[in-house]
N, C-alpha and C positions, 0 to 999 in steps of 0.2 A: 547503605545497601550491603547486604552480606552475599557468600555465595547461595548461601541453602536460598534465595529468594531467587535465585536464577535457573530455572528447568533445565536450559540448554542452549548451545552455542549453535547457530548451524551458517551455512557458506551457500548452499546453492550447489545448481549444477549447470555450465557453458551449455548453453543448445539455440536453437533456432525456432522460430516461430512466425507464423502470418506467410510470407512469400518469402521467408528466407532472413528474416533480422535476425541478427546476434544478441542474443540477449544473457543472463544470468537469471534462472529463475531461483529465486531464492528461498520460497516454500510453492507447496501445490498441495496434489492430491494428498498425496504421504502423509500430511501434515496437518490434513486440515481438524482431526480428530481434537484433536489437541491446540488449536488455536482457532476451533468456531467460535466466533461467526466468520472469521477473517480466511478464506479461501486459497487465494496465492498470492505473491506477488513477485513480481519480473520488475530489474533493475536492466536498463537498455540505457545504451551509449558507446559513441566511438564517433573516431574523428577517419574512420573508412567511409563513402560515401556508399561503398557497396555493402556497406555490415548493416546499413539503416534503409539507404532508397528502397529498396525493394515494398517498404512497407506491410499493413493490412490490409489489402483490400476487402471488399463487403462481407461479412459474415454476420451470422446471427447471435443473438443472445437472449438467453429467457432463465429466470429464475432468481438472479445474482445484481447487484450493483457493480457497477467499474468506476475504478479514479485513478485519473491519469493526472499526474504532476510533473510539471516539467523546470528542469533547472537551466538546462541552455538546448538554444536549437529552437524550432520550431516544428507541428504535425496540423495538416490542415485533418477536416474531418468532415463528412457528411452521414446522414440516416436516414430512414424511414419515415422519420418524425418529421422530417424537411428542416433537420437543423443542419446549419452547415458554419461553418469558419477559421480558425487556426490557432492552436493551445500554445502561446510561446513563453519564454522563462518567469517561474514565479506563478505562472496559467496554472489552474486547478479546471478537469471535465467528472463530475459526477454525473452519471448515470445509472436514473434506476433501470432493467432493462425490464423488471416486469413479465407480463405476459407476452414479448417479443419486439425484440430492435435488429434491424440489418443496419450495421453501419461499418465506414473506412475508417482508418489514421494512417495516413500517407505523411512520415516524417519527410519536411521541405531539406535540399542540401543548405547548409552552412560548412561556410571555413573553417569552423572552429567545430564544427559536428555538433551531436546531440547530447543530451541526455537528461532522463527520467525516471520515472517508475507508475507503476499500473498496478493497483491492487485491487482484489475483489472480493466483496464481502455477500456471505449468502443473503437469500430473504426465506424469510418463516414460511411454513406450507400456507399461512392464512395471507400471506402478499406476493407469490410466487403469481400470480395470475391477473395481478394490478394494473392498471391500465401503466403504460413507462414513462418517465418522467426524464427530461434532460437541465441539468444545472451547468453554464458556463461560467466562469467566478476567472475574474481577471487580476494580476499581480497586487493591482492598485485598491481590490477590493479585500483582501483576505487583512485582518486587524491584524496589527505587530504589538507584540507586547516586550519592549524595552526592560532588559532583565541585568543584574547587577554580575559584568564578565559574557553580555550576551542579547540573544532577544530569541523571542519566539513566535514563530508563525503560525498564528489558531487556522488550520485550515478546515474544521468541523468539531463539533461541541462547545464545551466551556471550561473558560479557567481565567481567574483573575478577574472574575466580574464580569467578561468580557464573551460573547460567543462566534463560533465562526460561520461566514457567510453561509454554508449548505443550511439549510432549512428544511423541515418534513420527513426527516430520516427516521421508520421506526426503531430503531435500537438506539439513537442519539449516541455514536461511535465521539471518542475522541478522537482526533488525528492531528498534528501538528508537525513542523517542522523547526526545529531548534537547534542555536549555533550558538558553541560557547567558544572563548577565548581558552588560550593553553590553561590548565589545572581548574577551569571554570567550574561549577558547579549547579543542577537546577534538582529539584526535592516536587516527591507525589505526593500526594495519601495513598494507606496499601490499595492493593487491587484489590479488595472484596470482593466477589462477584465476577469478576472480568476476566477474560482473555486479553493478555499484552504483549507487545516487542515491543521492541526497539530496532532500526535497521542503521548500521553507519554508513553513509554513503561517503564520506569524506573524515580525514583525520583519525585518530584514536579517542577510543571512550576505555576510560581508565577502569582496571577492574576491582571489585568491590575492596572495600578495604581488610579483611580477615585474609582475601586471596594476598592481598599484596604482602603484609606481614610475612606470611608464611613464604613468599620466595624472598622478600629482603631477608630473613631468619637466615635462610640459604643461600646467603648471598648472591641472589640472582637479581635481574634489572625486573620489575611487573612490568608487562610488554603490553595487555590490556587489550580489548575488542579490535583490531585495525578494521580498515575500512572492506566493505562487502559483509561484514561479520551483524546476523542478526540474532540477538537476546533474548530468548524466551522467557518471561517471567511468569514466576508459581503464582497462585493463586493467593489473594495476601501479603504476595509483596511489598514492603515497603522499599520505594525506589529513589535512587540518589542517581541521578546521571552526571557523572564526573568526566571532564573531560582530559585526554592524554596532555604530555608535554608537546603536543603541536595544534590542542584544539579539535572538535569536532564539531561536525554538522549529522544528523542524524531524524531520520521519523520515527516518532511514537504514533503507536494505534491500543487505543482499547475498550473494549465492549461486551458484552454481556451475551454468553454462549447462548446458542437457542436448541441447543441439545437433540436435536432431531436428524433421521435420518436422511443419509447424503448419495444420492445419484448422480453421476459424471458422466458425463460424456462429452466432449471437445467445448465448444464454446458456453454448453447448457448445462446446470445444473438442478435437480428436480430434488422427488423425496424417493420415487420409487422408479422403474426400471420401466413400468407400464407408460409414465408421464415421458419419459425420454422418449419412448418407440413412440407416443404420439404428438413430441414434437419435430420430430423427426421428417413424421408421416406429414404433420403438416408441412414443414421446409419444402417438400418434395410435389407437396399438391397446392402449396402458395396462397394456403391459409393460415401460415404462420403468423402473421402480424397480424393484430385484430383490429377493429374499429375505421 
């Protein structure tokens, strides 16, 4: 991997969200230009009972899929759907939300606190109105692929012959979670076509090697991605994720833009201004949720 294969580095920003969690959002609106399909994602965790309890309670969602992964801790959840139960470490929750889901995540206390991440990827204007679909996918269930300094956790599409538990996703996103040992090493093919990161949640990912030359040249240490630090990759890249001298854990996502226009507003996201004000109008007159 070289630099030019890398867009940009970005951290996020400390805030709050649902009834008051602390979280790091780590891309959103801003962003999502430039990393459609992939919408935002918030990195949440702490060993404060009061930075998590508060949780989300009920809100809506239309237009977007959400995937919550959890590394420790536990969040029970319920919807509209009458799905209900508790995403705990190694738990992957995909949800299409479709043409409209009222649901919770009520992070449970632990001693040791929480932590995860929540990402969401838009749907096309032709599946933004789909009836919603819920996937609960338990630790036990996500395929490990035992890797040489490491392993990798498919937790949606394919690699290695192998694919991960979601099923029915139009875009057929990659998503994994992958832990390499100190100076470990795992190798793509470029991204042809794709929107990618990479996000660290743990250790250092070592940075490309033309970067490092050039500060060892300057006698400087290459200090590399630390953790919170998420990777944008160009389009075409060819990627090496190399891990620091303490190892990294990290997710990769990548997928195939759907280039079309992006309407926001808090939990919903549409094509045009008109679809917002009328799901809005439904929320309020409690014909939001169809069927």
């Amino acid at each position: 991997m070289k630099h030019s294969d890398i867009k940009r580095v970005i951290r996020g920003i400390e805030t709050r969200d649902g009834a008051g969690v602390r979280l790091r959002r780590i891309f959103g609106p801003g962003e999502a230009a430039e990393l459609d399909p992939f919408l935002l994602l918030d990195a949440f965790g702490s060993r404060r009972k009061e930075d998590y309890l508060p949780g989300f309670p009920m809100h809506p969602h239309r237009g977007i899929e959400t995937v919550t992964y959890m590394f420790e801790g536990s969040v029970r959840h319920r919807d509209s759907l009458g799905n209900s139960g508790a995403i705990g470490p190694g738990d992957l929750q995909w949800m299409t939300a479709g043409s409209g889901v009222i649901h919770e995540e009520m992070p449970e206390y632990s001693p040791g606190g929480i932590r995860g991440l929540q990402l969401w990827l838009n749907l096309a204007a032709a599946e933004k109105m789909k009836p919603p679909a819920y996937r609960g996918i338990l630790a036990s269930e996500v395929p490990v692929i035992k890797l040489e300094g490491g392993e990798l956790r498919l937790l949606a599409g394919s690699h290695g012959g192998k694919r991960g538990p979601v099923e029915g996703l139009a875009r057929d996103p990659l998503y994994f979670d992958l832990r390499l040992d100190p100076r470990a090493s795992f190798s793509l093919p470029p991204t042809t076509g794709l929107s990618a990161f990479a996000f660290v949640y743990e250790g250092t990912l070592a940075p490309p090697e033309d970067e490092a030359a050039t500060e060892r040249s300057l006698g400087l240490a290459p200090e590399g991605y630390g953790e919170g630090s998420c990777v944008l990759f160009r389009e075409k890249a060819s990627i090496e994720l190399r891990a620091g001298y303490d190892g990294t854990g990290l997710v990769f996502a990548a997928a195939p833009p759907l280039r079309e226009p992006i309407a926001w507003r808090g939990p919903i996201v549409m094509n045009t201004e008109e679809e917002l004000d009328l799901a809005w109008k439904e929320l309020d007159e409690g014909s939001f949720v169809k069927g």
